[in-house]
Backbone as CSV, one residue per row, in Angstrom:
resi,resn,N_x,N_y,N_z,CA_x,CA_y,CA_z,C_x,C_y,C_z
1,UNK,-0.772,-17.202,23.017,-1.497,-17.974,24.031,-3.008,-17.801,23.816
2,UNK,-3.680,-18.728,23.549,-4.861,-19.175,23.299,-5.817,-18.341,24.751
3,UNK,-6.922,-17.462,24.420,-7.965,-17.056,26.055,-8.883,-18.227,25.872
4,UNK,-8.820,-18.086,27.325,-9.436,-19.668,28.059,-10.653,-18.496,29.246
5,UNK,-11.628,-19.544,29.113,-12.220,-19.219,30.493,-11.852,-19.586,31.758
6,UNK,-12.211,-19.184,32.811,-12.451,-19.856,34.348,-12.465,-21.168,33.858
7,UNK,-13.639,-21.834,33.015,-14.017,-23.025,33.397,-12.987,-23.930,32.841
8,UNK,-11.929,-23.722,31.613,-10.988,-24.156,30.980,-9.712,-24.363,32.647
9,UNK,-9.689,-23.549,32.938,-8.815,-23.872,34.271,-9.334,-24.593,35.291
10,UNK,-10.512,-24.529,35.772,-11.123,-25.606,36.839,-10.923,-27.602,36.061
11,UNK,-11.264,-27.463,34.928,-10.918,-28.651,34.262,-9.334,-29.082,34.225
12,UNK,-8.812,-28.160,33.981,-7.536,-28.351,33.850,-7.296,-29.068,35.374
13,UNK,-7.451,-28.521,36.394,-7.296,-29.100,37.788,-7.840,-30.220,37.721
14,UNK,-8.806,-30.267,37.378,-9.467,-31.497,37.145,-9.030,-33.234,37.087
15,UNK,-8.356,-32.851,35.581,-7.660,-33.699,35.080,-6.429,-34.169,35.064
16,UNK,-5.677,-32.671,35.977,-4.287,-33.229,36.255,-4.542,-34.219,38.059
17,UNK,-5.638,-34.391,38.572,-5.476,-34.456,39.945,-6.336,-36.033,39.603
18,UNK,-7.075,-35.899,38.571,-7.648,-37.313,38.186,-6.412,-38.637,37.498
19,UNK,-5.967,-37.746,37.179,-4.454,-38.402,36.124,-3.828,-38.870,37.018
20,UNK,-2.964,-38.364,37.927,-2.122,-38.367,38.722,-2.549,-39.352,39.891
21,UNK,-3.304,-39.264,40.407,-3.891,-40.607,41.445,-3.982,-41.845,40.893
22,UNK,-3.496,-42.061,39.271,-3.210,-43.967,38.729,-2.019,-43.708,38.232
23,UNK,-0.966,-42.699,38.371,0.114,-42.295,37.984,0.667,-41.739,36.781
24,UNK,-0.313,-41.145,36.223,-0.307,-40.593,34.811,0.127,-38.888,35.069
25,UNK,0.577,-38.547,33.823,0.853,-37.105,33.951,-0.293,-36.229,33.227
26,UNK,-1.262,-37.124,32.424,-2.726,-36.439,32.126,-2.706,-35.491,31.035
27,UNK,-1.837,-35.880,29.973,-1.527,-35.314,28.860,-2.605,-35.220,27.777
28,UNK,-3.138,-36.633,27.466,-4.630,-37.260,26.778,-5.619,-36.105,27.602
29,UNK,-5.213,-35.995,28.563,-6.940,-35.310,29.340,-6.793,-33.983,29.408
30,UNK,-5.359,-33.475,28.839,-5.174,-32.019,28.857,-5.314,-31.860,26.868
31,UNK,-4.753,-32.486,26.067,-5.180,-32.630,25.100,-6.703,-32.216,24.564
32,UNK,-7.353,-33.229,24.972,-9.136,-33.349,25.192,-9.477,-32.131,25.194
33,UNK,-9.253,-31.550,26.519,-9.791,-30.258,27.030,-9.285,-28.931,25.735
34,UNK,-8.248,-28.727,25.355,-7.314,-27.958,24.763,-8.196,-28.143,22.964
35,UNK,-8.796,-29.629,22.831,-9.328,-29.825,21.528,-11.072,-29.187,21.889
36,UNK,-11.229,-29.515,22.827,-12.711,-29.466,23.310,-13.074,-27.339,22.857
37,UNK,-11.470,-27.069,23.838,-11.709,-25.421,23.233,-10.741,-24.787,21.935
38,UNK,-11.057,-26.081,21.316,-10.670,-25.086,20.053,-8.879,-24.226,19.660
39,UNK,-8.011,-25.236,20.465,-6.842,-24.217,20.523,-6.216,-24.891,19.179
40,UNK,-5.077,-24.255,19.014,-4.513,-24.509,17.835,-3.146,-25.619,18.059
41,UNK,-3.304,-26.751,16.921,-2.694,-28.195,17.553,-1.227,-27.843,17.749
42,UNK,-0.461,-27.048,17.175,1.061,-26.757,17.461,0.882,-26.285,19.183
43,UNK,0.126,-25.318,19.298,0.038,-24.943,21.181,-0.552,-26.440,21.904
44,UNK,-1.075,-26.974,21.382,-1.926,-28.305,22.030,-0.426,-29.285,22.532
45,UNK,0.217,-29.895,21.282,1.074,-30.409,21.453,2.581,-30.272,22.783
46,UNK,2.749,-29.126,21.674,4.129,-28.863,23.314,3.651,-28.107,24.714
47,UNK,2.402,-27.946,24.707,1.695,-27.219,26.254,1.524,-28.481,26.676
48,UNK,0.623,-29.629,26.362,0.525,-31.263,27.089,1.683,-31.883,27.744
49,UNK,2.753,-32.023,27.095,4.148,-32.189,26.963,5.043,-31.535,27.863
50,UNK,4.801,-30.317,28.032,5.372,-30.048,29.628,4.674,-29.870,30.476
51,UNK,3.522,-30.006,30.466,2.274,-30.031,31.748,2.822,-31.490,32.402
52,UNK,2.845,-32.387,31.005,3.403,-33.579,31.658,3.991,-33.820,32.524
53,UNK,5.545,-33.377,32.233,6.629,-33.371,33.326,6.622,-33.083,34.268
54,UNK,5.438,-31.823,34.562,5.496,-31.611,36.102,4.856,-32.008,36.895
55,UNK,3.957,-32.678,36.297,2.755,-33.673,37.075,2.998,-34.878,37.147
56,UNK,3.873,-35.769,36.136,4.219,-36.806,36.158,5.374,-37.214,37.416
57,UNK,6.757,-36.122,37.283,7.119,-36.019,38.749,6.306,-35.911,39.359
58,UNK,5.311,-34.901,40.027,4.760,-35.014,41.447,4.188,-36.693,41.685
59,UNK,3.531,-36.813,40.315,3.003,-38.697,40.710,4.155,-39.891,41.018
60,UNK,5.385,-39.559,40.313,6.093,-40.406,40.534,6.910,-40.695,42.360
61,UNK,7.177,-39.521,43.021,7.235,-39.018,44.201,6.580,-39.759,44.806
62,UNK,5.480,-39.329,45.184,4.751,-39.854,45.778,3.955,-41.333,45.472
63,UNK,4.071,-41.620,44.217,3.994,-43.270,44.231,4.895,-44.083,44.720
64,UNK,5.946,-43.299,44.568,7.588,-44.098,44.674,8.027,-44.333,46.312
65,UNK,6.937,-43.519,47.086,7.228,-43.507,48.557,6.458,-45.041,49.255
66,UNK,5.526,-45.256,48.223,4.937,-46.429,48.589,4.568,-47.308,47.821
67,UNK,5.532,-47.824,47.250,5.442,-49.164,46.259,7.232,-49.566,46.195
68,UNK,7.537,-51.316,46.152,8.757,-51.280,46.275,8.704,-51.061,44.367
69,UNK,9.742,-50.195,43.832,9.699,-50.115,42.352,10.617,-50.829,41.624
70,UNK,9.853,-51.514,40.078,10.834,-52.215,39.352,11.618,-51.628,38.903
71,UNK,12.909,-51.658,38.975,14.019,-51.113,38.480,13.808,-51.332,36.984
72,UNK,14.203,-53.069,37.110,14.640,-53.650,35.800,13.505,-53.639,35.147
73,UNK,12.299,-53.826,35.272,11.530,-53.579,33.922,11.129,-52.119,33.903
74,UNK,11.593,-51.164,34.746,11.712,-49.973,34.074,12.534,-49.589,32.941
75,UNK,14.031,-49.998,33.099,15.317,-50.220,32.246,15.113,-50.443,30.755
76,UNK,14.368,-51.675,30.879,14.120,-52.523,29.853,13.415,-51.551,29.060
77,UNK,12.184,-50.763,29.515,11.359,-50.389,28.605,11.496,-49.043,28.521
78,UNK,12.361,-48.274,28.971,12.572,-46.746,28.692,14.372,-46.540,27.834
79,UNK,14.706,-47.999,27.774,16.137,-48.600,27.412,16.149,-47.567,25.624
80,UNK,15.084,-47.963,25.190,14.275,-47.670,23.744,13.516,-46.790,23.588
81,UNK,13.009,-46.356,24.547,11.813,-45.645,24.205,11.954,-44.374,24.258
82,UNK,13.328,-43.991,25.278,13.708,-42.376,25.262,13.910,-41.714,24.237
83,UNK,14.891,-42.321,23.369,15.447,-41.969,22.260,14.250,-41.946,21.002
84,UNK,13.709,-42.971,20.723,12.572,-42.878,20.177,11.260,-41.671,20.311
85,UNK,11.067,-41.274,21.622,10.131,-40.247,21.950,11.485,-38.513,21.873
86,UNK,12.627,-39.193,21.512,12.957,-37.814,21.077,12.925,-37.513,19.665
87,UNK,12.607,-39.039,18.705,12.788,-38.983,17.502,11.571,-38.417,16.778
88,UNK,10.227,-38.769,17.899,8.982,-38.734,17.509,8.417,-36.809,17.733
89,UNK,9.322,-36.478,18.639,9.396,-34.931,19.157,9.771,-34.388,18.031
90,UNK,10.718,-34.624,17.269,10.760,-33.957,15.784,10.256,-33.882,14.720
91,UNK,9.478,-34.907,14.765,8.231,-34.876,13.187,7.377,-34.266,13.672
92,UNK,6.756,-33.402,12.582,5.446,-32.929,12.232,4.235,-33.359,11.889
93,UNK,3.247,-33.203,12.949,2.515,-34.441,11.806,1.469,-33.249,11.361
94,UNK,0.737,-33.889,10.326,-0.621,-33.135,9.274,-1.507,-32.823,10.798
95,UNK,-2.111,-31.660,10.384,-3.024,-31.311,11.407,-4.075,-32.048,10.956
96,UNK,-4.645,-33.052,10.601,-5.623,-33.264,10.051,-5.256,-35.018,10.529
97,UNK,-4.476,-35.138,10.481,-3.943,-36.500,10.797,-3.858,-36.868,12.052
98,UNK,-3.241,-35.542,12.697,-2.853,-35.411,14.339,-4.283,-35.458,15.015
99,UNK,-5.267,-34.886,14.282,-6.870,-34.890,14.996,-7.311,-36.064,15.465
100,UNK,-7.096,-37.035,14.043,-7.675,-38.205,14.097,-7.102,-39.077,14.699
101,UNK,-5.796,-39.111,15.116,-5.204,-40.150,15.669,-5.013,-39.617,16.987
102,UNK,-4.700,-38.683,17.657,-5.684,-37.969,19.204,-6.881,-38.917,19.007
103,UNK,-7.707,-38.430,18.339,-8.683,-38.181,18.464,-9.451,-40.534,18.885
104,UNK,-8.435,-41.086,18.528,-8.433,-42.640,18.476,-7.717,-43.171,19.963
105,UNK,-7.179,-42.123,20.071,-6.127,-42.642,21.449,-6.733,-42.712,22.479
106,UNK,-7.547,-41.260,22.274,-8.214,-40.750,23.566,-9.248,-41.946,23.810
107,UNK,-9.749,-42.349,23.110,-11.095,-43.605,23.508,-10.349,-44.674,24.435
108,UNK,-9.175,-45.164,24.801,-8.139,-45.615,25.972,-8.394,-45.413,26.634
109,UNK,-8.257,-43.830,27.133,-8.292,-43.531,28.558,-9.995,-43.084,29.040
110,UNK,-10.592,-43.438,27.633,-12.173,-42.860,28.158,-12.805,-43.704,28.316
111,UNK,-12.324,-44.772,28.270,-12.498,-46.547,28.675,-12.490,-46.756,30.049
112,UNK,-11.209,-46.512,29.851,-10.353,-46.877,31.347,-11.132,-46.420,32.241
113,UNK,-11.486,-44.977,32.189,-12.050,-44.413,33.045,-13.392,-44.398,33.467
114,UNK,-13.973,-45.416,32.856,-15.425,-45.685,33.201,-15.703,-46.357,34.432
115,UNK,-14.585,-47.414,34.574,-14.612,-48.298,35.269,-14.734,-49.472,35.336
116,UNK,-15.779,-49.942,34.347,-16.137,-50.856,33.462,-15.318,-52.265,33.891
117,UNK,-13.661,-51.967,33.433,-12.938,-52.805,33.143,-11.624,-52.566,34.530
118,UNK,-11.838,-53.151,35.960,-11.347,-52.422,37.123,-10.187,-53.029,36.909
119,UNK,-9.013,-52.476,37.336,-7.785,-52.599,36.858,-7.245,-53.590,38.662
120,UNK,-7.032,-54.746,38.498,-6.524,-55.725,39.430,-5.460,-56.084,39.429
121,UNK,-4.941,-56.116,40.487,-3.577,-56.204,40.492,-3.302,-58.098,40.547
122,UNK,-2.691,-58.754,39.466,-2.754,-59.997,39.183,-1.514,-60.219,39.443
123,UNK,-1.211,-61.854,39.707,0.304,-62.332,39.747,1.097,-61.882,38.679
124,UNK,2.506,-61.824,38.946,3.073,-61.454,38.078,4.020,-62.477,37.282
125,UNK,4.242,-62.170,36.206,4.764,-62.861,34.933,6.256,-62.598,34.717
126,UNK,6.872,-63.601,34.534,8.647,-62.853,33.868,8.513,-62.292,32.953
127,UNK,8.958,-61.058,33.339,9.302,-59.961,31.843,10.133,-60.697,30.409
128,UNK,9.084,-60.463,29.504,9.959,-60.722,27.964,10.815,-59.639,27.659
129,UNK,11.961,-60.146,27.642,12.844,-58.514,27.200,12.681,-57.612,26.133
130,UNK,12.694,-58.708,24.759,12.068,-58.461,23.673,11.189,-57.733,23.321
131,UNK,10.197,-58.309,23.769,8.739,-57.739,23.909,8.882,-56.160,24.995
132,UNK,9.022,-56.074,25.796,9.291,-55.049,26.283,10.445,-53.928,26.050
133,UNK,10.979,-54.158,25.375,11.683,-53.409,24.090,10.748,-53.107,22.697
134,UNK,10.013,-53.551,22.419,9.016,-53.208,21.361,8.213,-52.215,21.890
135,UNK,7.752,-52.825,23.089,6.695,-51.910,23.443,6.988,-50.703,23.814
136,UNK,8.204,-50.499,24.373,8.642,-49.225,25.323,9.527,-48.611,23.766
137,UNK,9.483,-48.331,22.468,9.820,-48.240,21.613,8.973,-47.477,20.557
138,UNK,7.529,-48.225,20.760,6.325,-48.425,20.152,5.306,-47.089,20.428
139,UNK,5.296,-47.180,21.888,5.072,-46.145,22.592,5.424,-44.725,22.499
140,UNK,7.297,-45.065,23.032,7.652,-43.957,23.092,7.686,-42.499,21.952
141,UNK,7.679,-43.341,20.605,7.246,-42.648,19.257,6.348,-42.276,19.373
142,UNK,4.962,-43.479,18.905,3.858,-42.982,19.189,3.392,-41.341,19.774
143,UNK,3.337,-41.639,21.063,2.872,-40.686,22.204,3.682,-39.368,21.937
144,UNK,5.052,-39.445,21.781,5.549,-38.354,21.415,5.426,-37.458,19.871
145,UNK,4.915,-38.442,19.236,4.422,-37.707,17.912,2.970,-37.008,18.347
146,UNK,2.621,-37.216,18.952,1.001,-37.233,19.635,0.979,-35.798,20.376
147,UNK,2.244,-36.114,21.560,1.965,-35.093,22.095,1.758,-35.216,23.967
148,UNK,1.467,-36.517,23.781,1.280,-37.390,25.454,2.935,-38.198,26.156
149,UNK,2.695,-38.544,27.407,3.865,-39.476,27.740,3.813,-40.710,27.440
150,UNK,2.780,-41.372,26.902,2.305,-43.097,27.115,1.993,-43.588,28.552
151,UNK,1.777,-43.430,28.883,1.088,-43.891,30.250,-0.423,-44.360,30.109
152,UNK,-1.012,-43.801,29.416,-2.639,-44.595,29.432,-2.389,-45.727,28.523
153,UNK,-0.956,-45.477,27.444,-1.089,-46.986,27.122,-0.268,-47.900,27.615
154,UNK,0.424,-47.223,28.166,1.585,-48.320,29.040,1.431,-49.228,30.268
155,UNK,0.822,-48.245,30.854,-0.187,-49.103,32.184,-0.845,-50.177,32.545
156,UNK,-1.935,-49.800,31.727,-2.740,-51.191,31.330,-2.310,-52.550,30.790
157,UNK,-1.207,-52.287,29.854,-0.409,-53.523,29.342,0.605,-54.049,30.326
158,UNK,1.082,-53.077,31.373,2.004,-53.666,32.574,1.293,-54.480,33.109
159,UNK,-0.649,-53.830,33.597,-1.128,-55.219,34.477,-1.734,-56.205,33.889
160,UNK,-1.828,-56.156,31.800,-2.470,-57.142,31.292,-1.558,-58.558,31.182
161,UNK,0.065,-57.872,30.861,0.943,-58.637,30.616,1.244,-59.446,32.094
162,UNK,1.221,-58.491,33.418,1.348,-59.487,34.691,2.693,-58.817,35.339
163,UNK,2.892,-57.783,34.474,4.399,-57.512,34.986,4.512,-56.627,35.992
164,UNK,3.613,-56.363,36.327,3.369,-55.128,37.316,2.233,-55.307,38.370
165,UNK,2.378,-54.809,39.569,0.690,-54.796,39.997,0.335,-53.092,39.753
166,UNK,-0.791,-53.224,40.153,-1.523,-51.960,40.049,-0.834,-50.399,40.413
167,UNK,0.040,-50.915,41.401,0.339,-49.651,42.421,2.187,-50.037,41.626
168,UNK,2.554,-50.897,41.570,3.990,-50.424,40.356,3.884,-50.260,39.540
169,UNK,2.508,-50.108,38.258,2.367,-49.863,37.199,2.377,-48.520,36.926
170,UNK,1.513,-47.730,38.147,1.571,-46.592,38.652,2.812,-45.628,38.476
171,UNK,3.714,-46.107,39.318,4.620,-45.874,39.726,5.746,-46.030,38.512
172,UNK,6.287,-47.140,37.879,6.657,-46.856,36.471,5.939,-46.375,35.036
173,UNK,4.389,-46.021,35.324,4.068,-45.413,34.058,5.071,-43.797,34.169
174,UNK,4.829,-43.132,35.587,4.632,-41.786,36.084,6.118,-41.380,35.558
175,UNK,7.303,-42.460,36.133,8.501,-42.276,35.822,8.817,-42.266,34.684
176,UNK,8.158,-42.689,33.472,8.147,-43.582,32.181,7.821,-42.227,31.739
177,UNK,6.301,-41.432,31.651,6.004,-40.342,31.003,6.718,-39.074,31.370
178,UNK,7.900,-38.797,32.602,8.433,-37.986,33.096,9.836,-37.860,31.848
179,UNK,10.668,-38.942,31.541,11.557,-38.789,30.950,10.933,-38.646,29.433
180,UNK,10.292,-39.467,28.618,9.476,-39.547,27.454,9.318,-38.361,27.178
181,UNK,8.321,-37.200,27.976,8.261,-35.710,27.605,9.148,-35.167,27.587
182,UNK,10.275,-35.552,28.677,11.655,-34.415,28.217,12.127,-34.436,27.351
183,UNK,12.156,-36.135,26.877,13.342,-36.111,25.725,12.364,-35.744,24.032
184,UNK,11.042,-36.113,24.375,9.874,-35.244,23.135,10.387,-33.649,22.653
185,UNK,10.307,-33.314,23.690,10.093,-31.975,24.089,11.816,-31.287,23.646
186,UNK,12.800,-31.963,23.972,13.687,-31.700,23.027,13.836,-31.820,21.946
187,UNK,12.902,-32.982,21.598,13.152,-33.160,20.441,12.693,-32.118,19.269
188,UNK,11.236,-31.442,19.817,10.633,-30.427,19.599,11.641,-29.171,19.690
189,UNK,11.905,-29.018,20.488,13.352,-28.072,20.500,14.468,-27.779,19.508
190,UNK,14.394,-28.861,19.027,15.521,-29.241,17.984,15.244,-28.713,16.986
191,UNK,13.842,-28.669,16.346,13.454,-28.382,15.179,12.663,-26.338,15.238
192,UNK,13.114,-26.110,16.502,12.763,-24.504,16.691,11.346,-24.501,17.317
193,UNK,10.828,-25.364,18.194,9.409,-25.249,18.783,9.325,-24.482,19.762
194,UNK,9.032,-23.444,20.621,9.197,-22.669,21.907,7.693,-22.208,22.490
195,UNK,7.873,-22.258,23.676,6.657,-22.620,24.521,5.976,-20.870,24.755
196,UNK,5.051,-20.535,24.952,4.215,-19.307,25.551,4.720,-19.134,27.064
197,UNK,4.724,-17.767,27.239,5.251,-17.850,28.268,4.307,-17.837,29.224
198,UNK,3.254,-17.687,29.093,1.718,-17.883,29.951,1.936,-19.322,30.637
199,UNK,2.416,-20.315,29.513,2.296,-21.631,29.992,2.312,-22.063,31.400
200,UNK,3.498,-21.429,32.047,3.806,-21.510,33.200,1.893,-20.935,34.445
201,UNK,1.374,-20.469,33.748,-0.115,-20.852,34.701,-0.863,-21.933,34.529
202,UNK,-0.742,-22.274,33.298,-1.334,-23.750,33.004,-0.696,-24.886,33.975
203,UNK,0.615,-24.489,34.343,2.014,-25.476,34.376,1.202,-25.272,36.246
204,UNK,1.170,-23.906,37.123,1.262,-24.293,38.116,-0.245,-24.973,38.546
205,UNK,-1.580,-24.855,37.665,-2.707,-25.316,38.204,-2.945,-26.415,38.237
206,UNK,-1.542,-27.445,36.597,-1.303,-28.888,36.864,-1.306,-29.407,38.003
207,UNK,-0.013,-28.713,38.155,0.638,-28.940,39.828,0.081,-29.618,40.670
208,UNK,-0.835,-28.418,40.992,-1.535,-28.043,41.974,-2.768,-29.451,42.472
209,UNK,-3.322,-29.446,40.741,-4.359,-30.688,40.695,-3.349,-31.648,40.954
210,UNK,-2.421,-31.943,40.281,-1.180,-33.231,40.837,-0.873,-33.681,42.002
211,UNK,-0.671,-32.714,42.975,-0.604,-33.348,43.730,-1.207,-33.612,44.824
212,UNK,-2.803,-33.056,44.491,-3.585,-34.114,45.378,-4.083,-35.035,44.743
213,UNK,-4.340,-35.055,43.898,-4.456,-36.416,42.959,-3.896,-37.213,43.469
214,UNK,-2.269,-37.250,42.912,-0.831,-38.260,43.485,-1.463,-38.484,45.047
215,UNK,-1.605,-37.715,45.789,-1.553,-38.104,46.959,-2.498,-39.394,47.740
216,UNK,-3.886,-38.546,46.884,-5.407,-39.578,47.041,-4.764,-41.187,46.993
217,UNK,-4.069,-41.046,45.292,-4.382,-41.918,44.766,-2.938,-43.366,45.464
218,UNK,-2.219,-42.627,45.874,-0.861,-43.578,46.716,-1.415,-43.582,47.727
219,UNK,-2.812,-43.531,48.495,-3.393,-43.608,49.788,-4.932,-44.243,49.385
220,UNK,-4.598,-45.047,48.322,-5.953,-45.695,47.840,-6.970,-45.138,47.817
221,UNK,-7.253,-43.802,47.245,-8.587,-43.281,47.339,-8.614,-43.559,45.966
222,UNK,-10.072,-43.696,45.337,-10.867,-44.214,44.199,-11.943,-42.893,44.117
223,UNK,-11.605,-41.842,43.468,-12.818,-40.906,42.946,-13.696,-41.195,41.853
224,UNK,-13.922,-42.369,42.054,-14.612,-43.172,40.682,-15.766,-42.074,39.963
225,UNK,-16.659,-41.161,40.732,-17.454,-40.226,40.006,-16.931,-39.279,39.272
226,UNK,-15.719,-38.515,39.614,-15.266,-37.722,39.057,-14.391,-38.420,37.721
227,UNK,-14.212,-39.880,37.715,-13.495,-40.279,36.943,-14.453,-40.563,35.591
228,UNK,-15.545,-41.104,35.743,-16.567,-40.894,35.266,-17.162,-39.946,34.329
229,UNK,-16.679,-39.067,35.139,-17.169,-37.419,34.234,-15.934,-36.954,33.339
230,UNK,-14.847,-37.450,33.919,-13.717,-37.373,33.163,-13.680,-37.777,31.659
231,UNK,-14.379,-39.263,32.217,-14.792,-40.271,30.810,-15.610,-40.161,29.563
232,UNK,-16.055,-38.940,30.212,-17.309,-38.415,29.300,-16.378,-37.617,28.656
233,UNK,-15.532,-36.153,29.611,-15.375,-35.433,28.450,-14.297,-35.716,27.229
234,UNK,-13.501,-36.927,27.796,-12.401,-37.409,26.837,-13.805,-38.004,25.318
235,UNK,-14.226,-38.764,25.563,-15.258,-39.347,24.407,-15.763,-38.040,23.951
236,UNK,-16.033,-37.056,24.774,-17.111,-35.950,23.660,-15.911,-35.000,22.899
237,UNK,-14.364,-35.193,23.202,-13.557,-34.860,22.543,-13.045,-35.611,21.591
238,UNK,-13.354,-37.008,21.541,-12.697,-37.782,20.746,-13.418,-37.683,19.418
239,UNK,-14.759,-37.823,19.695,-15.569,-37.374,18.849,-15.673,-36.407,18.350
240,UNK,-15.668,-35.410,18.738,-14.965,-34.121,17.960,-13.903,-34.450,17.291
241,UNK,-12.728,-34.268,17.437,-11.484,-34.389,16.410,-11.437,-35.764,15.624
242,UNK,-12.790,-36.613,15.335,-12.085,-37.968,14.588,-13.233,-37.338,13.443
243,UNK,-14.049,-36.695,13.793,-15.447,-36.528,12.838,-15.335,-35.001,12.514
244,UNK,-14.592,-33.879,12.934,-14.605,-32.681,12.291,-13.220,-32.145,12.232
């Protein structure tokens, strides 16, 4: 287990309570932080990955208490994508490879989080099955080779495509990155990966940030400053791991 300061844990709260109020489990923003101090990418990977799960439940909970939720285009797109994010849990990737492609993802959610581009909840569109089988496929690899649930990229394409509003996109990203890490995370399992047993403090300060996050954020609160600062430190990490 990697020594962290105080300030490595106040962030950590940080980002699980910033995550969790648009329904994310804040894997990318625990990543960031974890690259920002220097830990080593095998601990980076499966520590994000179950931070996930427990934050992604608390968001899903409490999104799920107030939004009616899509079943069926949940179905559709975790139909593929489970199995896939268990396939992606078993490869290895080059540490050198894994930097740079973190290190590309993260500019997503350091977008998102500016504000810039405010996420509106638009009419909605009939789901392509097809297409939402690619994507929930696409993803689920992806992110799990990575190390994240897909939710910063899944989200945004629920309200670009129309299939979602804001507050069910929420609500099926949270559910979406909850199963995705388990079945990663076995997949990681499979091949002999095993977690620190410290983890479990990382695991309860998630929590902790989770679920007031979740809570803010299913009661429409907008911490747009703190999201802000968020935005910064994902970019001054991205930049780090794409350039060193």
């Amino acid at each position: 287990m990697p020594d962290v300061s105080i300030i490595f844990y106040l962030l950590l709260f940080v980002v699980a309570f910033l995550y969790s109020s648009v329904g994310h489990g804040g894997a990318s923003g625990y990543l960031a932080l974890m690259a920002l101090f220097s830990m080593p990418v095998a601990f980076m990977k499966s520590s994000s990955l179950l931070l996930n799960i427990c934050v992604s439940l608390v968001a899903f909970v409490l999104f799920y208490r107030n939004v009616e939720f899509p079943w069926k285009l949940f179905i559709i797109l975790t139909l593929v994508s489970i199995p896939c994010a268990f396939i992606g849990g078993m490869i290895t990737t080059n540490s050198s490879h894994y930097k740079h492609i973190l290190g590309a993802l993260l500019l997503v959610p350091a977008v998102r989080f500016t504000g810039i581009f405010p996420e509106k909840s638009i009419l909605k569109r009939k789901i392509s099955i097809p297409i939402a089988l690619i994507i929930g496929a696409i993803i689920g690899l992806l992110s799990s080779m990575i190390g994240i649930g897909g939710g910063i990229l899944l989200s945004p394409l629920l309200i670009l495509l129309g299939w979602a509003t804001t507050k069910e996109s929420s609500a099926v990203s949270a559910l979406f990155i909850f199963l995705n890490s388990i079945a990663a995370v076995l997949g990681m399992h499979s091949r002999g990966v095993v977690f620190e047993s410290n983890i479990f403090l990382f695991a309860s300060i998630a929590v902790a940030g989770g679920l007031l996050g979740a809570y803010y954020g299913s009661k429409h609160r907008n911490p747009i400053t703190l999201k802000r600062l968020l935005s910064a430190v994902l970019l001054i990490a991205s930049i780090k791991l794409i350039f060193t």
